[in-house]
MIZAZA-977287 format. One line per 3 residues: their letters; for each residue x, y, z of N, C-alpha, C, CB. Coordinates in Angstrom, 3 decimals. Glycine has a CB too. Layout:
a) X:Y:Z:X:Y:Z:X:Y:Z:X:Y:Z; ... $
REM end
This chain:
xxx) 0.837:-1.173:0.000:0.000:0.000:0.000:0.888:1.244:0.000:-0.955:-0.006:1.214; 0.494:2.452:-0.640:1.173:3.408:-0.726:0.284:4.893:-0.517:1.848:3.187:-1.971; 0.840:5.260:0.718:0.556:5.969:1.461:1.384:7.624:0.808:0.933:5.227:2.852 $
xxx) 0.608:8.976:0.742:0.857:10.013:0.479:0.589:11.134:1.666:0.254:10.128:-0.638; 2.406:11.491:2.326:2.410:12.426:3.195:2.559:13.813:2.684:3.312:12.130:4.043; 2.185:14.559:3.914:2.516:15.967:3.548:4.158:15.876:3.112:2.195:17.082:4.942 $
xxx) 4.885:16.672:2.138:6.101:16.658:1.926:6.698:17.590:3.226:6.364:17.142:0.437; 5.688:18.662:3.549:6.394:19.816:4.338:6.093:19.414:5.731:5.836:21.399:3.996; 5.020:18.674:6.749:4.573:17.941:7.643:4.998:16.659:7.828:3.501:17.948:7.536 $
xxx) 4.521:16.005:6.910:4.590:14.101:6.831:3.240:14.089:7.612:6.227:12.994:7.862; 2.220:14.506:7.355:1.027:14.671:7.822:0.352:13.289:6.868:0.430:16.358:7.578; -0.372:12.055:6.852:-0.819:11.259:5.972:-2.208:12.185:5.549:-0.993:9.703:6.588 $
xxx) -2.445:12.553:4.220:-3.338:13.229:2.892:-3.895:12.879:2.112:-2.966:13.776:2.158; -3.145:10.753:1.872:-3.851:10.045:0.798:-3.064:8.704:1.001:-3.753:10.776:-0.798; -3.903:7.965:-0.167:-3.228:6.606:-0.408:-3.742:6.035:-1.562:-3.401:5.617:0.711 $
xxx) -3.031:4.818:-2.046:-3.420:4.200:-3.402:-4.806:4.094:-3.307:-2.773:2.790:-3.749; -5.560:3.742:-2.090:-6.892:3.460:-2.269:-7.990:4.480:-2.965:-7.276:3.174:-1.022; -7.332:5.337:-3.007:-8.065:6.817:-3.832:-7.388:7.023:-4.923:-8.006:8.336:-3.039 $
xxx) -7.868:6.451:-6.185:-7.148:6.753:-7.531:-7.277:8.231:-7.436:-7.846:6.064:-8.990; -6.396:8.661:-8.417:-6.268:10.136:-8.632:-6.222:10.375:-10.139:-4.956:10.737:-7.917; -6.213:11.394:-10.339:-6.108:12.004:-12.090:-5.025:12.988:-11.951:-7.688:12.931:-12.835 $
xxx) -3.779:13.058:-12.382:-3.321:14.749:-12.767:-3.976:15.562:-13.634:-2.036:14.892:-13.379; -4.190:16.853:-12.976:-4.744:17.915:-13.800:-3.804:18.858:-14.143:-5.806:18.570:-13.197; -4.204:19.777:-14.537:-3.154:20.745:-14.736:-1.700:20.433:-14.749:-3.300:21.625:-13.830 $
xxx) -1.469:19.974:-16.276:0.137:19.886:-16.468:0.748:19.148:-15.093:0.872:21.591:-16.662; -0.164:17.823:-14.316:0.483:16.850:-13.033:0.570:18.013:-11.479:2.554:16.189:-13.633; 0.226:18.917:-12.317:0.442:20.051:-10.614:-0.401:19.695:-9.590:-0.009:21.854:-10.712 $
xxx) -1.720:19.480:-9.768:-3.057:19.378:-9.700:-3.146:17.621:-9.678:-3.837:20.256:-11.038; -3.205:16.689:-8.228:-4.068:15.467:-8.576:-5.591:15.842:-8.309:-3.622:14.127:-7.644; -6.522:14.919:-8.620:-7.976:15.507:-8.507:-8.322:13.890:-7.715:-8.993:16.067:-10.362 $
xxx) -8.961:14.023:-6.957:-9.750:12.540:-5.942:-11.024:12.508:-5.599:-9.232:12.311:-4.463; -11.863:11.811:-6.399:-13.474:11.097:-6.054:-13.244:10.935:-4.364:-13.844:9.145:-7.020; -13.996:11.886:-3.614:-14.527:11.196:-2.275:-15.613:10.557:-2.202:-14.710:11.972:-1.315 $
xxx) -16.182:9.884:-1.544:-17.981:9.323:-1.264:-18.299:9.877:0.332:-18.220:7.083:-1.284; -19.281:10.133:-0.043:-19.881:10.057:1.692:-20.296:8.763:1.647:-21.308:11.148:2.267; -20.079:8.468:3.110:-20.169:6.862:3.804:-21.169:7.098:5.069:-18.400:6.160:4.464 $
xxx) -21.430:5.757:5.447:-21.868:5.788:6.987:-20.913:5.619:7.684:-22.799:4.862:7.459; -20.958:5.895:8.923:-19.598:5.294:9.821:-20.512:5.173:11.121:-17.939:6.527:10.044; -20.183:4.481:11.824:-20.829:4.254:13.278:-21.642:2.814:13.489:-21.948:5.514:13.556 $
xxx) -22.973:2.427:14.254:-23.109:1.384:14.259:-23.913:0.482:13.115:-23.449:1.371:15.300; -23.726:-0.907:13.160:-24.397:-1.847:12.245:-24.775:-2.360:12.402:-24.214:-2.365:11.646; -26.443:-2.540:11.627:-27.178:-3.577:12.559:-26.955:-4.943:12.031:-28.777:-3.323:12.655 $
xxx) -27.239:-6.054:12.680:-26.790:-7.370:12.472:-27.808:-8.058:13.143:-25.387:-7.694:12.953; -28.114:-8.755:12.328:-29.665:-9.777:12.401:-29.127:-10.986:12.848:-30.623:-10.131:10.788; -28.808:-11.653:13.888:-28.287:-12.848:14.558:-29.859:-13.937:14.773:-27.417:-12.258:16.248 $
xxx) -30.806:-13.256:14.372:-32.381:-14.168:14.807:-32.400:-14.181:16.007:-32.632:-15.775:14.403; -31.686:-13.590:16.868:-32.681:-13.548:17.983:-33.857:-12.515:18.565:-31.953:-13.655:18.872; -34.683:-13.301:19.461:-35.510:-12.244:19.337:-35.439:-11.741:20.885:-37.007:-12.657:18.717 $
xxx) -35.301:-9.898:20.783:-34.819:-9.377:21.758:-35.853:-9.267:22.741:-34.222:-8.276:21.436; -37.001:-9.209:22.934:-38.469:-9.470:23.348:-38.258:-10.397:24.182:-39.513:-9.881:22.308; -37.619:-11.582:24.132:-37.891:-12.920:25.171:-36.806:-12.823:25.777:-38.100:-14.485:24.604 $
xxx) -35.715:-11.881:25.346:-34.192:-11.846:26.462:-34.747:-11.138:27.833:-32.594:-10.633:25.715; -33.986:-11.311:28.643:-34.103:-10.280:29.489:-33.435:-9.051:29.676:-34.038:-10.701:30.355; -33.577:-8.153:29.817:-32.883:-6.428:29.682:-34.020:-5.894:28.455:-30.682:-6.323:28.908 $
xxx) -34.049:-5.966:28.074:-35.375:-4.845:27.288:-34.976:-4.763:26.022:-35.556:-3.092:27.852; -35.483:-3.636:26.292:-35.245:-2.851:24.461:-33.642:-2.593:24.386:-36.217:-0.844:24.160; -33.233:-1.910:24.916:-32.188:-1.324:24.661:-31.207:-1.866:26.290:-32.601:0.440:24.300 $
xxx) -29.838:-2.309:25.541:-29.065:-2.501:26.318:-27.503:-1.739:26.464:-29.109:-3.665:26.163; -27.824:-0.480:26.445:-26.652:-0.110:26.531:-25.704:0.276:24.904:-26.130:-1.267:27.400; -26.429:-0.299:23.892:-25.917:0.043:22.662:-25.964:1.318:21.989:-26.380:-0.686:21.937 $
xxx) -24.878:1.823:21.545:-24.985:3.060:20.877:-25.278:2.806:19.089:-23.500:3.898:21.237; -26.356:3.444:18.915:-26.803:2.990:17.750:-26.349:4.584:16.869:-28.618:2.407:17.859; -25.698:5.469:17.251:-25.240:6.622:16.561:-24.648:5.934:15.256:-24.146:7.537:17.456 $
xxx) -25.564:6.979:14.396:-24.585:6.406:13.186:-24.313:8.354:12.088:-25.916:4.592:11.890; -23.262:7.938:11.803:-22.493:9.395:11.065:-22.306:9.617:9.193:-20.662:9.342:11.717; -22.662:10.715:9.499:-22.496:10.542:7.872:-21.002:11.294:7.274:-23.982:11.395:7.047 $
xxx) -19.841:10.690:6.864:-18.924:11.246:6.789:-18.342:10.966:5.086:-18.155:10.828:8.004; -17.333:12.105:5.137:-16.746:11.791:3.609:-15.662:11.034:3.944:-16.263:13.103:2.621; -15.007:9.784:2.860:-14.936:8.932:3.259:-12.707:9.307:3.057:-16.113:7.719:2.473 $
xxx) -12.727:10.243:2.574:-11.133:10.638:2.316:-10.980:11.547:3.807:-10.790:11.779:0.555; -12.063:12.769:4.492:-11.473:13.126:5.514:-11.795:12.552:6.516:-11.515:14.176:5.684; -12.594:11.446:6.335:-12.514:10.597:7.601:-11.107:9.551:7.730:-13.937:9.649:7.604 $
xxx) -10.933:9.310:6.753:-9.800:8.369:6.705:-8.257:8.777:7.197:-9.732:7.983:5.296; -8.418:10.373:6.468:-6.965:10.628:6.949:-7.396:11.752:8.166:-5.772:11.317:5.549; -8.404:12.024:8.506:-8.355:13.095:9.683:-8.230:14.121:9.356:-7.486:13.054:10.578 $
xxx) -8.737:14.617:8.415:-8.383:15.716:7.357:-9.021:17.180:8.682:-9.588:15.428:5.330; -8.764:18.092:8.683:-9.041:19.163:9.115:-9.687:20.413:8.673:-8.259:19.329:9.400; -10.874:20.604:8.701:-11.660:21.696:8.039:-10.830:23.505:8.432:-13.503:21.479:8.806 $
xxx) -10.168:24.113:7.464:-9.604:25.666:8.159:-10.547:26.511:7.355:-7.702:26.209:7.857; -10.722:27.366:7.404:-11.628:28.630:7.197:-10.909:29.099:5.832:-11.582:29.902:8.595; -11.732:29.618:5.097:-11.648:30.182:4.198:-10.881:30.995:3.487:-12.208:30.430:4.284 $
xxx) -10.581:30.979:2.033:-9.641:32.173:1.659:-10.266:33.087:0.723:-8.318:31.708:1.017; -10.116:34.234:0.436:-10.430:35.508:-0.373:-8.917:35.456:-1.177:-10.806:37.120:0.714; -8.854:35.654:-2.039:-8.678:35.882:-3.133:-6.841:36.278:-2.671:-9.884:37.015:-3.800 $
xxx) -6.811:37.735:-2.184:-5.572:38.047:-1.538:-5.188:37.110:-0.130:-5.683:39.604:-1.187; -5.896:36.385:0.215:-5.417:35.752:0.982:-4.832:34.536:0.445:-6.202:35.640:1.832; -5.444:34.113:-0.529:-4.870:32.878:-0.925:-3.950:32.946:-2.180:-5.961:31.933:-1.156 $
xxx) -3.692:34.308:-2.886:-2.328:34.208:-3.581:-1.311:34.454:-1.951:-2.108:35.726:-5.112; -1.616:34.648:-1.222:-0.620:35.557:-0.013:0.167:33.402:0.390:-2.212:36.917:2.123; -1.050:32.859:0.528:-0.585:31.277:0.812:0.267:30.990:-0.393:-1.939:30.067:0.917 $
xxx) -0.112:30.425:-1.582:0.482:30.280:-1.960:1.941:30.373:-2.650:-0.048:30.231:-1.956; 2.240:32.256:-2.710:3.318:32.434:-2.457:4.358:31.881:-1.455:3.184:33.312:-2.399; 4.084:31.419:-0.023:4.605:31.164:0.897:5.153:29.686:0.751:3.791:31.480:1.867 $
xxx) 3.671:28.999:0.080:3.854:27.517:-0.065:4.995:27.302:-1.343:2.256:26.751:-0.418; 4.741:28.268:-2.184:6.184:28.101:-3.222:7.470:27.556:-2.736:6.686:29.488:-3.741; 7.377:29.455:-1.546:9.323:29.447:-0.750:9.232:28.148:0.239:9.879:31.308:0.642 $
xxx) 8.192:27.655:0.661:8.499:26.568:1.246:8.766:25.000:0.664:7.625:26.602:2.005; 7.965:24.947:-0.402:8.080:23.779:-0.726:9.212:23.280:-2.056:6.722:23.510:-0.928; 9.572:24.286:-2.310:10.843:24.676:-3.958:11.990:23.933:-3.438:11.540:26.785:-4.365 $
xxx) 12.247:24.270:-2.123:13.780:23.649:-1.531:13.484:21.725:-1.408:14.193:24.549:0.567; 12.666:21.767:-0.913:12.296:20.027:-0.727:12.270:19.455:-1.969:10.779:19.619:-0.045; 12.258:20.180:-2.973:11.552:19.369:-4.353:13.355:18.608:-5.137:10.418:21.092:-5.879 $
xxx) 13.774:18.237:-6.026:14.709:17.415:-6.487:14.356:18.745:-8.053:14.324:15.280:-6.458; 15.706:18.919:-8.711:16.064:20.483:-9.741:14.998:20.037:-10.568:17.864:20.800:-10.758; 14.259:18.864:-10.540:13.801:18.679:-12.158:12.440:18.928:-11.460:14.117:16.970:-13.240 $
xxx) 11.946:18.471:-10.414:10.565:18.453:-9.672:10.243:20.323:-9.596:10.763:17.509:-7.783; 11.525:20.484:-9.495:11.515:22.378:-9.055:10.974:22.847:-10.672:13.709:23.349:-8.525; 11.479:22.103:-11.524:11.526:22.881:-12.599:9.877:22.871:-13.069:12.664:22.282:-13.701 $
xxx) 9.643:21.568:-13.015:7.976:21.276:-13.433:6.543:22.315:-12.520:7.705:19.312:-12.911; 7.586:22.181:-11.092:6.805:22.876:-10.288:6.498:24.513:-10.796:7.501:22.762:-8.936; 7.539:24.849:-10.844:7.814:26.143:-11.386:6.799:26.935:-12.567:9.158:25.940:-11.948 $
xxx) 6.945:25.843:-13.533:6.201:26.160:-14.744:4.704:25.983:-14.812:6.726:25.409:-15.749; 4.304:25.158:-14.104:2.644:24.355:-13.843:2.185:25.007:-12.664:2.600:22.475:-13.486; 2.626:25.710:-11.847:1.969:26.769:-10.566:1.259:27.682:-11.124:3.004:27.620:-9.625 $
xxx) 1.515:28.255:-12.182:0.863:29.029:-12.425:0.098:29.261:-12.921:1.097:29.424:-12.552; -0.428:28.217:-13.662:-1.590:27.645:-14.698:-2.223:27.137:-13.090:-1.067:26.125:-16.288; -2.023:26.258:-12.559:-2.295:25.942:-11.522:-3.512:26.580:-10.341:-1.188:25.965:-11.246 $
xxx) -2.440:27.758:-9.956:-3.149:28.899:-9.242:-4.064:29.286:-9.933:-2.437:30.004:-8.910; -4.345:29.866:-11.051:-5.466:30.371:-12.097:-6.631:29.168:-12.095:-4.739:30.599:-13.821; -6.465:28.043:-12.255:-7.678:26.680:-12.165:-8.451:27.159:-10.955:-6.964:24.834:-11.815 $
xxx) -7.456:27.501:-10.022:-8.335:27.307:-8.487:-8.790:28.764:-8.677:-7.307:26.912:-6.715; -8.204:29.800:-8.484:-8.876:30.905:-8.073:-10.340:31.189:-8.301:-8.252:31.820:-8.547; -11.123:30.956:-9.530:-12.242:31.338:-9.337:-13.652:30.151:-9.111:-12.299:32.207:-10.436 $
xxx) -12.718:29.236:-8.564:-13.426:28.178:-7.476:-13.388:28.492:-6.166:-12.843:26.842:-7.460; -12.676:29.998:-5.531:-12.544:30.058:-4.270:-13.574:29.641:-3.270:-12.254:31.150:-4.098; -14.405:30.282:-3.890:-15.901:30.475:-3.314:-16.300:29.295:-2.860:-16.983:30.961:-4.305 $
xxx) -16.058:27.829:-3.841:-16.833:26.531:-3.912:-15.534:25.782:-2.931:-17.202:25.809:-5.803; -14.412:26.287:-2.593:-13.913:25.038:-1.893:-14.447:25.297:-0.477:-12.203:24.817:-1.948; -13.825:24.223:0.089:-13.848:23.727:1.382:-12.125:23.443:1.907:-14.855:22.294:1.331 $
xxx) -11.719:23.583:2.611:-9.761:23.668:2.512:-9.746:22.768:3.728:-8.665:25.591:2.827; -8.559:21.818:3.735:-8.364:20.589:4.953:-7.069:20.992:4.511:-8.984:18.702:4.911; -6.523:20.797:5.918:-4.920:20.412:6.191:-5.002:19.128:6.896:-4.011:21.560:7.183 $
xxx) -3.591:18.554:7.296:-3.397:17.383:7.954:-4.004:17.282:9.099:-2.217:17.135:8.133; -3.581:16.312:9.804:-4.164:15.990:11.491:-3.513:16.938:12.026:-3.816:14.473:12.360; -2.348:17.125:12.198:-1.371:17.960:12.844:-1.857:18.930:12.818:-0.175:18.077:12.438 $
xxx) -2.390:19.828:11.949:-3.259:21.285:11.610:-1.870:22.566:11.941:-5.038:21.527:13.066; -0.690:21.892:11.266:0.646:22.560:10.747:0.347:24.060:10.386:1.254:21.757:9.363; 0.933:25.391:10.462:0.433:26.245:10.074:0.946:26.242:8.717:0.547:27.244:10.841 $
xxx) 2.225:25.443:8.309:3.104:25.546:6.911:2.439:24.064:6.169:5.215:25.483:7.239; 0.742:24.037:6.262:0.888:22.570:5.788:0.136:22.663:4.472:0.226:21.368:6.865; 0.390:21.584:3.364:-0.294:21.385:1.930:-1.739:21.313:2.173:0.187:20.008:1.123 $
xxx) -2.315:22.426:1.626:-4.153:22.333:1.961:-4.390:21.615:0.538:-5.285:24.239:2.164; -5.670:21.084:1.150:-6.744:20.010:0.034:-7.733:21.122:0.034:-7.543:18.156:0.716; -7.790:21.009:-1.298:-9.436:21.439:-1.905:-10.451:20.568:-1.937:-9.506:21.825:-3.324 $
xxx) -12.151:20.749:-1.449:-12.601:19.783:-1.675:-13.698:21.053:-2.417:-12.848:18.598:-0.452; -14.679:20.388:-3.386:-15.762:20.856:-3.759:-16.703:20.154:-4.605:-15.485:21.829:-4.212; -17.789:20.561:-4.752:-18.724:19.441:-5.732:-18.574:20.116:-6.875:-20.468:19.147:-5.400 $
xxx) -18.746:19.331:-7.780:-18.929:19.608:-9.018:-19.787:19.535:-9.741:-18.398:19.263:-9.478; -20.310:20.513:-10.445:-22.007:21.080:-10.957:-22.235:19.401:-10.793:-22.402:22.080:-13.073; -23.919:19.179:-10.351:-24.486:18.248:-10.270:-24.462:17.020:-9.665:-24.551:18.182:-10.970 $
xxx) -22.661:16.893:-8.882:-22.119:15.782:-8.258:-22.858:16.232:-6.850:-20.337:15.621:-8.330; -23.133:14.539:-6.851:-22.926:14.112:-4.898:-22.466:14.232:-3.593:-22.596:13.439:-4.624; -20.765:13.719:-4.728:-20.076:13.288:-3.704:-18.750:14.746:-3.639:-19.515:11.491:-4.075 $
xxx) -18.396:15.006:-3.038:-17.039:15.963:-3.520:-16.385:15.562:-4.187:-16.136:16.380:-2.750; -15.054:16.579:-4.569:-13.932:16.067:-5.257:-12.726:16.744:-4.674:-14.045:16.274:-6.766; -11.720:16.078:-4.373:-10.362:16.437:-3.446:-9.578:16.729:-4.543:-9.626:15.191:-2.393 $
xxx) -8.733:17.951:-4.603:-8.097:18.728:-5.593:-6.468:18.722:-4.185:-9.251:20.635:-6.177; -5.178:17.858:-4.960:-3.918:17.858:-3.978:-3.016:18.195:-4.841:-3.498:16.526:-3.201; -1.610:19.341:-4.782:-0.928:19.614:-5.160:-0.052:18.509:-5.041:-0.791:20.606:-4.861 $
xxx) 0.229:17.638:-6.420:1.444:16.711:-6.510:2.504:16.672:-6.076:1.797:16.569:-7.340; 3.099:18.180:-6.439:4.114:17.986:-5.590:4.472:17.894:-4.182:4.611:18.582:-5.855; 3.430:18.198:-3.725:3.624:18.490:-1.984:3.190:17.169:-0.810:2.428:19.944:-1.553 $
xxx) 3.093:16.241:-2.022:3.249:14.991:-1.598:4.244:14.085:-1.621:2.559:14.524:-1.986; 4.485:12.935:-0.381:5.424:12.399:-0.547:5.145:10.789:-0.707:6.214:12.850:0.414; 5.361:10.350:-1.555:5.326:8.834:-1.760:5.790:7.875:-0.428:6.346:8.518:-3.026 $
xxx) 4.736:7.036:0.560:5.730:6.535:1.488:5.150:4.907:1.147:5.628:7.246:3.313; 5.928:3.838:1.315:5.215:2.325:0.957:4.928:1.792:2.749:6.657:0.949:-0.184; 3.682:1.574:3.025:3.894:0.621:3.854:3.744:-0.616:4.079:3.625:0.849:4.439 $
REM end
């Protein structure tokens, strides 16, 4: 299995189990989430609870959650919003931070595809939703999530490069 950390954290963000697409010239992976249930399941064993003794209810928590099934998995973190100058102000930052970690040829791709990049997202500001890692790092790779005209389920938008390939 192959697990995808923050490059700048090592925060876990993804894994093979979520195919991805590169968008934008590989800058840009894009990830199908689902909403799931999570919590309890009922299970029909035939017995009948009527002739036990203790009643109706014994103590079981029957809570059940409705979650998306990528930030439940990695613990993803909901942060507040960006405007426009706020989020060229990030991404500038995420450049000087993440340019040094990258290998001359990763720098070079990075370099050229940011900026096509940045332009995809900006006038989706409005429609994302932004997660950082568990850690909730102030220097960490944010996920985009948003629906897409007519979709269900979201879609997780991760800067390639700011991931790190780990096998476990």
């Amino acid at each position: 299995m192959l697990v995808y950390t923050d490059l700048l954290t090592g925060d876990e963000l993804l894994s093979d189990s979520f195919p991805y697409k590169e968008i934008e010239n590989g800058i840009l992976w894009e990830v199908e989430g689902k909403w799931t249930t999570k919590g309890c399941v009922e299970v029909n064993i035939g017995a009948n609870p009527s002739a036990e003794e203790g009643g109706e209810d014994e103590g079981v928590d029957d809570s059940v959650e409705k979650v998306v099934d990528i930030v439940d998995t990695f613990r993803l973190q909901e942060q507040p919003t960006y405007d426009k100058k706020g989020f060229i102000a990030y991404i500038k930052k995420y450049i000087k931070l993440l340019t040094p970690k990258l290998t001359p040829e990763q720098q070079e791709e990075f370099k050229k595809g940011i900026e096509g990049a940045t332009k995809y997202l900006l006038p989706k500001l409005k429609d994302f939703q932004f997660f950082v890692g568990e850690g909730m790092h102030d220097d960490s790779t944010i996920v985009f999530a948003y629906y897409k005209e007519g979709a269900t389920n979201p879609t997780f938008l991760y800067f390639g490069h700011g991931l790190k390939e780990v096998k476990c």
